[in-house]
Biopython code that builds the backbone (N, CA, C, O; Angstrom):
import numpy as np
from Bio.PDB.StructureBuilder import StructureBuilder

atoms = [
    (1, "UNK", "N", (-4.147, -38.984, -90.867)),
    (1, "UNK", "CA", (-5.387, -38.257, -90.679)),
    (1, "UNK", "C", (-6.524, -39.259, -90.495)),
    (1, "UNK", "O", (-6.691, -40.372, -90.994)),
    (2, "UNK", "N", (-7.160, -38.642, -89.752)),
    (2, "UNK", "CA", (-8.685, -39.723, -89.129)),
    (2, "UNK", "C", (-9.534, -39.498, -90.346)),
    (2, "UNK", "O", (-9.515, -38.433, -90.962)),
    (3, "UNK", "N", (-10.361, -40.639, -90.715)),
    (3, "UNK", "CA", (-12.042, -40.796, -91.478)),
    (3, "UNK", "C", (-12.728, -40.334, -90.358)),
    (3, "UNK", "O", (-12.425, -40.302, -89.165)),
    (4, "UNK", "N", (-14.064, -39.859, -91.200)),
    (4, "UNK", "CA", (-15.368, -39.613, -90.374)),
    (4, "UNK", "C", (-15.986, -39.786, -91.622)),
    (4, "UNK", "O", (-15.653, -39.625, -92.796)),
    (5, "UNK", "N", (-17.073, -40.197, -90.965)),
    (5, "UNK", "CA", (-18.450, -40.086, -91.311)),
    (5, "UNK", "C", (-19.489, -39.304, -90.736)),
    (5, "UNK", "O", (-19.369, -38.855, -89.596)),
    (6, "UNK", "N", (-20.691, -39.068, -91.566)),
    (6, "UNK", "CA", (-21.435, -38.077, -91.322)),
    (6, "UNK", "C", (-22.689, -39.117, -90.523)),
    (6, "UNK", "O", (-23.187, -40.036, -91.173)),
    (7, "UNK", "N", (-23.031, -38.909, -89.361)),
    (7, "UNK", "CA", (-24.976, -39.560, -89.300)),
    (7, "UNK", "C", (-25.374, -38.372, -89.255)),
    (7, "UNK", "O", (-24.731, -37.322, -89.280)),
    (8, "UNK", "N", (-26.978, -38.655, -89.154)),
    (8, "UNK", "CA", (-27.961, -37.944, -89.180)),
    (8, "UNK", "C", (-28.667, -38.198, -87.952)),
    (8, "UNK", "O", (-28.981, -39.370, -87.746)),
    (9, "UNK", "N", (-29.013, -37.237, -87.003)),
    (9, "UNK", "CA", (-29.488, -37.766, -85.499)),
    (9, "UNK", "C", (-30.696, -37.202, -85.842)),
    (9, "UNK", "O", (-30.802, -36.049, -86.261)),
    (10, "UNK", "N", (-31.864, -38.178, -85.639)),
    (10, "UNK", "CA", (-33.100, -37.845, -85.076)),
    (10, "UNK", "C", (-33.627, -37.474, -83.797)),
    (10, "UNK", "O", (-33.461, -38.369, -82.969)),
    (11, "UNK", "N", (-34.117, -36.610, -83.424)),
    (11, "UNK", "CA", (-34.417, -36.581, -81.755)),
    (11, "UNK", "C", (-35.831, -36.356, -81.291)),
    (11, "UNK", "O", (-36.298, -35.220, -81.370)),
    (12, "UNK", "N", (-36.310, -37.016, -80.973)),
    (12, "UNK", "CA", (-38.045, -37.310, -80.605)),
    (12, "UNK", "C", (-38.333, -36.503, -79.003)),
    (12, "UNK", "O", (-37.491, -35.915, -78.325)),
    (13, "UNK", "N", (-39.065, -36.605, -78.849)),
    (13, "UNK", "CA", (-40.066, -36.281, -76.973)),
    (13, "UNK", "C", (-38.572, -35.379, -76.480)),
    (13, "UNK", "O", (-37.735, -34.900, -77.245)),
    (14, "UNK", "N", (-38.575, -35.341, -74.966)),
    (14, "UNK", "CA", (-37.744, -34.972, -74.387)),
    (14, "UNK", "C", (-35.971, -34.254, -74.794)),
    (14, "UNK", "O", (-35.298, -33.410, -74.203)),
    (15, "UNK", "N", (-35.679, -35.162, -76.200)),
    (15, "UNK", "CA", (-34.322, -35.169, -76.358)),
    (15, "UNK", "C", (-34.305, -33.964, -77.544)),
    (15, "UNK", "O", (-33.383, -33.208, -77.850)),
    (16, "UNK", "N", (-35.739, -34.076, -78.123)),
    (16, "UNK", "CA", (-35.969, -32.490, -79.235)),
    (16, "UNK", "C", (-36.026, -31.209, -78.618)),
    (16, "UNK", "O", (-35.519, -30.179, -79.063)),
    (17, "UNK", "N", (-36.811, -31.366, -77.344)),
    (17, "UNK", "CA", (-36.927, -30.343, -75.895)),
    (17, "UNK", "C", (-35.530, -29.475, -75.740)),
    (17, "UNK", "O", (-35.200, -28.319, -76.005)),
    (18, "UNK", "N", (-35.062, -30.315, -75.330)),
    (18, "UNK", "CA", (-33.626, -29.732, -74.381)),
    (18, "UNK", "C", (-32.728, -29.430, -75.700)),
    (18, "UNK", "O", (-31.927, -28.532, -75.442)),
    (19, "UNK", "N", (-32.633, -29.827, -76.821)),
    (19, "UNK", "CA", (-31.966, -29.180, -77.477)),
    (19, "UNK", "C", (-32.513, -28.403, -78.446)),
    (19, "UNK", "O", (-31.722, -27.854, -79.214)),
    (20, "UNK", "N", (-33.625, -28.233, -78.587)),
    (20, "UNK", "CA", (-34.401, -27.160, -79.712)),
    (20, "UNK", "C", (-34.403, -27.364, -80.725)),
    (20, "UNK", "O", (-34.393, -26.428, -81.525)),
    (21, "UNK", "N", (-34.414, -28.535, -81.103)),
    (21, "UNK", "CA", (-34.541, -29.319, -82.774)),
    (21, "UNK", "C", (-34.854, -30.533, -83.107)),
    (21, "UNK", "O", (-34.614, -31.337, -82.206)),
    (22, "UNK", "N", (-35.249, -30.931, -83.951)),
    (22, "UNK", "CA", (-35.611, -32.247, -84.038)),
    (22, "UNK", "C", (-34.729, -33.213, -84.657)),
    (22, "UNK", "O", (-34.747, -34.421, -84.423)),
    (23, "UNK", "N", (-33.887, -32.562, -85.530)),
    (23, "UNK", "CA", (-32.725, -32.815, -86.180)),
    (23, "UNK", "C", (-31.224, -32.390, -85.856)),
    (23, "UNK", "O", (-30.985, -31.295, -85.347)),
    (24, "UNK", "N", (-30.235, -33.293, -86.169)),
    (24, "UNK", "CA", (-28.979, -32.860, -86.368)),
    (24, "UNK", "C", (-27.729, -33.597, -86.713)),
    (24, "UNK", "O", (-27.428, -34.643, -86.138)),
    (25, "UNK", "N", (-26.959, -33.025, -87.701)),
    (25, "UNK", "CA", (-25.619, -33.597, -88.530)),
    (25, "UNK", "C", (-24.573, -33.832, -87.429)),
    (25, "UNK", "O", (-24.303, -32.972, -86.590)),
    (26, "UNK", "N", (-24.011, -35.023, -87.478)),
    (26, "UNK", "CA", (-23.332, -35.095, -85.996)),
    (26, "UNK", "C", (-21.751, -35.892, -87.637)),
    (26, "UNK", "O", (-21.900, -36.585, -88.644)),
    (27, "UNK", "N", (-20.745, -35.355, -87.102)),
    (27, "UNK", "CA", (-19.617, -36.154, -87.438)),
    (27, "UNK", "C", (-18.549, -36.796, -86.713)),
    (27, "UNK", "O", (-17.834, -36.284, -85.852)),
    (28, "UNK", "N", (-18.522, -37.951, -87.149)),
    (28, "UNK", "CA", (-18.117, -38.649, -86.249)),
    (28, "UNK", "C", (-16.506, -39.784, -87.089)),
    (28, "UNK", "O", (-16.370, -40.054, -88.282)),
    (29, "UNK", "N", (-15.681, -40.140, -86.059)),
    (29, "UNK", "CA", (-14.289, -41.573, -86.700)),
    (29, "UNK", "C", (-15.684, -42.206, -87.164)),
    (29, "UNK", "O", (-16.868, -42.207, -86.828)),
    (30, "UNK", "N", (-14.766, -42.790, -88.218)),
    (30, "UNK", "CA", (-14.808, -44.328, -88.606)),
    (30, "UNK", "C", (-15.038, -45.343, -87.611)),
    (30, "UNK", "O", (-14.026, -45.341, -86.909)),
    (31, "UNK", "N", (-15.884, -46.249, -87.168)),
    (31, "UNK", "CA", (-15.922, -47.187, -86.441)),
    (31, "UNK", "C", (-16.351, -46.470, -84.968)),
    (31, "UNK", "O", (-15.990, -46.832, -83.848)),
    (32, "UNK", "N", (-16.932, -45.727, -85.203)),
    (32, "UNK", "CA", (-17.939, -44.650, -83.758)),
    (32, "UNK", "C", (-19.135, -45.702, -83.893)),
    (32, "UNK", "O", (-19.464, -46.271, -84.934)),
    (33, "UNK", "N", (-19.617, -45.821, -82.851)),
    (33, "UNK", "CA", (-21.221, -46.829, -82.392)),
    (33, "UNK", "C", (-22.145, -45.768, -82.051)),
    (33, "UNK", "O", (-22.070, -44.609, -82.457)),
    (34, "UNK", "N", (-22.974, -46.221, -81.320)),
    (34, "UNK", "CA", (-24.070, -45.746, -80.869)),
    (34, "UNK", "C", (-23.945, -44.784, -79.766)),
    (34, "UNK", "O", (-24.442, -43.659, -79.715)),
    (35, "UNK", "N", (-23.253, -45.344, -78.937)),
    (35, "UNK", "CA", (-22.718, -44.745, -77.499)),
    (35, "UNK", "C", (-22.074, -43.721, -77.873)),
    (35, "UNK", "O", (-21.918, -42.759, -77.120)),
    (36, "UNK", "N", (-21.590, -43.766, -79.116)),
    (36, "UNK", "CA", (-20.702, -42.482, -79.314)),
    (36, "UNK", "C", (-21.645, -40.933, -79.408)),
    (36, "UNK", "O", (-21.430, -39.774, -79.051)),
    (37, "UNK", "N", (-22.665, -41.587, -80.025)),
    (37, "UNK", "CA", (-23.574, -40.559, -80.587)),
    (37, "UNK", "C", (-24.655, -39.690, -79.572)),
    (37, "UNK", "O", (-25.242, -38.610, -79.642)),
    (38, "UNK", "N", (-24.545, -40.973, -78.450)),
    (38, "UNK", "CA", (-25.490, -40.723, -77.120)),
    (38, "UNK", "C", (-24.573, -39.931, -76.557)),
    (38, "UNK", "O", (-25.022, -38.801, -76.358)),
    (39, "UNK", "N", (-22.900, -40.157, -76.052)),
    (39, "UNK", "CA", (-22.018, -39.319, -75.520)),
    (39, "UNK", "C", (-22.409, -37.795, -76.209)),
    (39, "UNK", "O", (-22.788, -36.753, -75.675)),
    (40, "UNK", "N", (-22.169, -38.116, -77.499)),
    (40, "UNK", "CA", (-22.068, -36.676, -78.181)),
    (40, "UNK", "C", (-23.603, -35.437, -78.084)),
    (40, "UNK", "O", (-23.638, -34.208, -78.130)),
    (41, "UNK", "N", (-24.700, -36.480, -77.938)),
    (41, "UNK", "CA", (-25.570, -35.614, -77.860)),
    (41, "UNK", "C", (-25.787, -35.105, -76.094)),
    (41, "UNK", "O", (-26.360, -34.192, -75.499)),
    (42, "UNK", "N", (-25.149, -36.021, -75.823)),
    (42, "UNK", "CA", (-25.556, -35.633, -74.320)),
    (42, "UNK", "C", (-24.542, -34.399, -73.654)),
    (42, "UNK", "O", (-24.296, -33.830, -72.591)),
    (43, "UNK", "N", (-24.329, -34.416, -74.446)),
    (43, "UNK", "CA", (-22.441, -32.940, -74.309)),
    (43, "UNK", "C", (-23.062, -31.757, -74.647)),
    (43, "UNK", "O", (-22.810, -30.660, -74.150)),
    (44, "UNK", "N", (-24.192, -32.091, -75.829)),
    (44, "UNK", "CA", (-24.706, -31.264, -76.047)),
    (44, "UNK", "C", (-25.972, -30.330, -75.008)),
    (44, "UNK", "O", (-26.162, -29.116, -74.935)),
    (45, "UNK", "N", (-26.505, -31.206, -74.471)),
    (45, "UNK", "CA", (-27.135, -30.465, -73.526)),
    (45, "UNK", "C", (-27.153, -30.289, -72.032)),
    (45, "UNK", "O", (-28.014, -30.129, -71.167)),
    (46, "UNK", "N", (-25.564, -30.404, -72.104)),
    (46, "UNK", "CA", (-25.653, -29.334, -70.324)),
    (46, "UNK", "C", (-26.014, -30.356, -69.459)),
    (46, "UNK", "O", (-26.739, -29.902, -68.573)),
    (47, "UNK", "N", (-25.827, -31.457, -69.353)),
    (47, "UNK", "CA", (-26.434, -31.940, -68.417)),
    (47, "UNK", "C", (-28.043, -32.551, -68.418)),
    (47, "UNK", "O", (-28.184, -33.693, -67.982)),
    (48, "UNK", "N", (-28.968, -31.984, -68.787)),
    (48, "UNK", "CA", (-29.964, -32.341, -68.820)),
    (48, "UNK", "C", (-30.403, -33.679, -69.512)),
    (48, "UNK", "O", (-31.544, -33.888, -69.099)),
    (49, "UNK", "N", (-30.078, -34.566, -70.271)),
    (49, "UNK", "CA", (-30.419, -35.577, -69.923)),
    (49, "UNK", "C", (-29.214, -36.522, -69.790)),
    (49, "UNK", "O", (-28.811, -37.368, -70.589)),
    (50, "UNK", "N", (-28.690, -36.136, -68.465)),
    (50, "UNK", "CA", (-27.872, -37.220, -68.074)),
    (50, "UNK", "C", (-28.945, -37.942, -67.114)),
    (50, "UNK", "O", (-29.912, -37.380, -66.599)),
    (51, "UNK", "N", (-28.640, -39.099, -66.994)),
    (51, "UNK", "CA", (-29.775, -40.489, -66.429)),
    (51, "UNK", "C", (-31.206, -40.383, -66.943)),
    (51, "UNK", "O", (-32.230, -40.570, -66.286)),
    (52, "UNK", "N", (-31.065, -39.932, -68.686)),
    (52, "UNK", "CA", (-32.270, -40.379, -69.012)),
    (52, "UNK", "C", (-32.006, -41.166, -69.979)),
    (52, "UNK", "O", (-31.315, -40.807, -70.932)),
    (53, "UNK", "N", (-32.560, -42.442, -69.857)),
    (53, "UNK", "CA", (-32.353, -44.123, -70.702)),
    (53, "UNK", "C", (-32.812, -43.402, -72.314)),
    (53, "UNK", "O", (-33.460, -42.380, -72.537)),
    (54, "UNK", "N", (-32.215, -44.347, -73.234)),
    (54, "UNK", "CA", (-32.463, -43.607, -74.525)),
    (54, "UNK", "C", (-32.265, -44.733, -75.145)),
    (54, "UNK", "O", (-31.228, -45.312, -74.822)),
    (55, "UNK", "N", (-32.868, -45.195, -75.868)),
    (55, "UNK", "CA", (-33.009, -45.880, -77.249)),
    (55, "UNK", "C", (-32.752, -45.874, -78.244)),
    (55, "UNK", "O", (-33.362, -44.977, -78.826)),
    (56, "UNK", "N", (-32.039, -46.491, -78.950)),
    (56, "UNK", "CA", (-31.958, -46.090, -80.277)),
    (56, "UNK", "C", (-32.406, -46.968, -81.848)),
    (56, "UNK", "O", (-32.890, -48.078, -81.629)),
    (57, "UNK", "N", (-32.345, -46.765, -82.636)),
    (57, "UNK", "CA", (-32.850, -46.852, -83.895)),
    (57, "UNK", "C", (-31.618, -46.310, -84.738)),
    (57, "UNK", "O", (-30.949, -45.303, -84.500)),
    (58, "UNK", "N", (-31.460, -47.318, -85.897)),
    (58, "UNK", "CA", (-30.546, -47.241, -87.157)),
    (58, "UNK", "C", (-31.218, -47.582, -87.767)),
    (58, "UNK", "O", (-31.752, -48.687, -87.670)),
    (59, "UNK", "N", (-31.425, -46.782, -88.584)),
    (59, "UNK", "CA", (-31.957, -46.982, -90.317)),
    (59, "UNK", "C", (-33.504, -47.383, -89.955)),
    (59, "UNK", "O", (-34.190, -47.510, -90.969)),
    (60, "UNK", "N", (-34.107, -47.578, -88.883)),
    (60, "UNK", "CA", (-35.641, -47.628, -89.010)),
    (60, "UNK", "C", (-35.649, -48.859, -87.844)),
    (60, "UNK", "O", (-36.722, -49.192, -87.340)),
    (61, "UNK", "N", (-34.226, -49.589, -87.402)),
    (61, "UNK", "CA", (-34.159, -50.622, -86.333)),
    (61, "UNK", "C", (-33.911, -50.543, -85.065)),
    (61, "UNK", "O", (-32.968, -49.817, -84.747)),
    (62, "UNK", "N", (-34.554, -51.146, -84.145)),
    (62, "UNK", "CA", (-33.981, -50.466, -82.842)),
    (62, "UNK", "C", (-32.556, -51.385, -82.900)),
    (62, "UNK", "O", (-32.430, -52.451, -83.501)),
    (63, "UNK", "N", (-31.653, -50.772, -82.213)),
    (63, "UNK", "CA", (-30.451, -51.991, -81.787)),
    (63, "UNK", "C", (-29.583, -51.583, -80.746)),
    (63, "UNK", "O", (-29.761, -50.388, -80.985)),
    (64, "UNK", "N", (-29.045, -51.570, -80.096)),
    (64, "UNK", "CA", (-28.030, -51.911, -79.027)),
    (64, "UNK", "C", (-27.085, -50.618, -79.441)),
    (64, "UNK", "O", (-27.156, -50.235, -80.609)),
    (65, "UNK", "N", (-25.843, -49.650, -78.148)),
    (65, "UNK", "CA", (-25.929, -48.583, -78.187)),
    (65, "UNK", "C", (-24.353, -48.949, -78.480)),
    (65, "UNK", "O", (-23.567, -48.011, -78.614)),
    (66, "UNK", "N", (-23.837, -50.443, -78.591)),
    (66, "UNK", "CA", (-22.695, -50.882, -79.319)),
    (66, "UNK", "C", (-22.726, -51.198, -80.621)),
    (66, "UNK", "O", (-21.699, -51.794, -80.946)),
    (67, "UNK", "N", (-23.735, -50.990, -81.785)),
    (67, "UNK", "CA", (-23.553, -51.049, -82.664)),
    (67, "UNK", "C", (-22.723, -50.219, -83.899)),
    (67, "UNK", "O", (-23.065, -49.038, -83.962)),
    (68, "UNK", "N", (-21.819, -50.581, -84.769)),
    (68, "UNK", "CA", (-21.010, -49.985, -85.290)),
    (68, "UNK", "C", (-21.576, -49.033, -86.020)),
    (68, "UNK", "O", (-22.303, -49.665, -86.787)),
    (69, "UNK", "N", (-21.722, -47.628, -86.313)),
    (69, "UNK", "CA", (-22.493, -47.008, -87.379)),
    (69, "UNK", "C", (-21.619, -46.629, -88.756)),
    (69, "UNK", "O", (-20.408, -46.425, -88.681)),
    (70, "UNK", "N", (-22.217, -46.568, -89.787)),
    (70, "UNK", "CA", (-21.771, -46.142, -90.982)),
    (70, "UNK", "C", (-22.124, -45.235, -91.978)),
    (70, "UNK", "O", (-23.232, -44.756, -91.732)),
    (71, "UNK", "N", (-21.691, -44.859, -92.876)),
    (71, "UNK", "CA", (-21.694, -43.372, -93.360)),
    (71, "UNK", "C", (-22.984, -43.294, -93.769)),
    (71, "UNK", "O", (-23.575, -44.231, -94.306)),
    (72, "UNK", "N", (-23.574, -41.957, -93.489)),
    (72, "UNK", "CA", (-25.189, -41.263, -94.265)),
    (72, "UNK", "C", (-26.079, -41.985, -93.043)),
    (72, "UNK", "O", (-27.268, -41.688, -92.932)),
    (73, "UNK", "N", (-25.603, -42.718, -92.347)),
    (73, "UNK", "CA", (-26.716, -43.726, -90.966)),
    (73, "UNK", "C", (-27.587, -42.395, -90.668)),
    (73, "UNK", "O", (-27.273, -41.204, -90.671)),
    (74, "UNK", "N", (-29.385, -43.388, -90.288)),
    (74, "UNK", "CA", (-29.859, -42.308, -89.459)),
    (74, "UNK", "C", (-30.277, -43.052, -87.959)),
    (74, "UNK", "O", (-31.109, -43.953, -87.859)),
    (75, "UNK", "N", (-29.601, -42.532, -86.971)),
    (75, "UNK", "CA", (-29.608, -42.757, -86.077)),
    (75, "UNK", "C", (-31.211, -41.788, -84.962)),
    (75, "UNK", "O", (-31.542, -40.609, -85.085)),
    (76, "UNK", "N", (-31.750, -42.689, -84.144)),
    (76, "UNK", "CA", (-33.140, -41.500, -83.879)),
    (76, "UNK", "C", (-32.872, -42.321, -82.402)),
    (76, "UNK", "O", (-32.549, -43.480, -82.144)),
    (77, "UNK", "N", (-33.149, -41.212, -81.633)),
    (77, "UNK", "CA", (-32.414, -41.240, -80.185)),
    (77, "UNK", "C", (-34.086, -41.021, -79.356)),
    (77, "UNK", "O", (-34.769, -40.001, -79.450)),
    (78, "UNK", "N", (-34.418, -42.152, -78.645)),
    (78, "UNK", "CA", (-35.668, -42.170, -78.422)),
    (78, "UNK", "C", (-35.806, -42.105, -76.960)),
    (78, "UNK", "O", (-35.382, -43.149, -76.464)),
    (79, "UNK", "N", (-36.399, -40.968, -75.763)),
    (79, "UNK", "CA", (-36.365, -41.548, -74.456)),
    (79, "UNK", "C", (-38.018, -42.169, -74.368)),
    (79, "UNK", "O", (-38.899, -42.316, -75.215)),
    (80, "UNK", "N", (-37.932, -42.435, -72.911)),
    (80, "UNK", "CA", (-39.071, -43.139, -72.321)),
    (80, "UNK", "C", (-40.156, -42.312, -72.866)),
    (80, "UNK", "O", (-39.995, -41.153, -73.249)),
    (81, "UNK", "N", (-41.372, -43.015, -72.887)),
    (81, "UNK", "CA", (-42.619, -42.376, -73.246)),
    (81, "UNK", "C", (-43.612, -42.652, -72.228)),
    (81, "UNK", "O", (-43.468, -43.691, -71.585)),
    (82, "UNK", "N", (-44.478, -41.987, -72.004)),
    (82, "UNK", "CA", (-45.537, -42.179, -70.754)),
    (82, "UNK", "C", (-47.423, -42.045, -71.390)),
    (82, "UNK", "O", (-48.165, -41.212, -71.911)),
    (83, "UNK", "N", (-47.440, -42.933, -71.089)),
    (83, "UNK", "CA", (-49.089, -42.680, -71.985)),
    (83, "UNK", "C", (-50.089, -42.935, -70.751)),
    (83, "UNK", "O", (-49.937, -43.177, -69.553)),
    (84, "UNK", "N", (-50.983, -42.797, -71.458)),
    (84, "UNK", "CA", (-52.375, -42.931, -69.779)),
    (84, "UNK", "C", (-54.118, -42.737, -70.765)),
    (84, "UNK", "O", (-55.183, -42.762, -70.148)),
]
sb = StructureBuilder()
sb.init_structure("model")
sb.init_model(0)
sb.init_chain("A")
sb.init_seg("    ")
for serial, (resi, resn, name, xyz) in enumerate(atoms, 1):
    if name == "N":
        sb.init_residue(resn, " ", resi, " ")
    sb.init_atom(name, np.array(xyz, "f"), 0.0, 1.0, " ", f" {name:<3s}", serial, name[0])
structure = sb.get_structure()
């Protein structure tokens, strides 16, 4: 039988939009990264932000979408921002 762990997805601008929340419990294997979490949210909405660049943040850091995540992580999924 597979481990999982639980993150916690944050979702800011655009990525709170398309899915109607700002939050959400995502479970995931043991040894799931970042990319996993971007795959998973992006399943979640239909298409809509496929080819939109996203950022991420662990625990309050930005880092790279190969980073390994681990249990209770809060992961916050950030797209582009436009100011003026």
């Amino acid at each position: 039988m597979s481990k999982t762990l639980t993150i916690r997805v944050v979702c800011f601008s655009l990525v709170k939009q398309v899915l109607g929340r700002g939050e959400l419990t995502v479970s995931l294997l043991v040894g799931s990264t970042g990319s996993d979490v971007v795959a998973h949210v992006r399943s979640l909405a239909d298409g809509r932000l496929d080819g939109v660049p996203l950022r991420l943040a662990v625990n309050h850091d930005f880092v790279d979408e190969d980073v390994e995540l681990s249990e209770n992580d809060e992961v916050a999924l950030i797209p582009p921002v436009q100011g003026g």
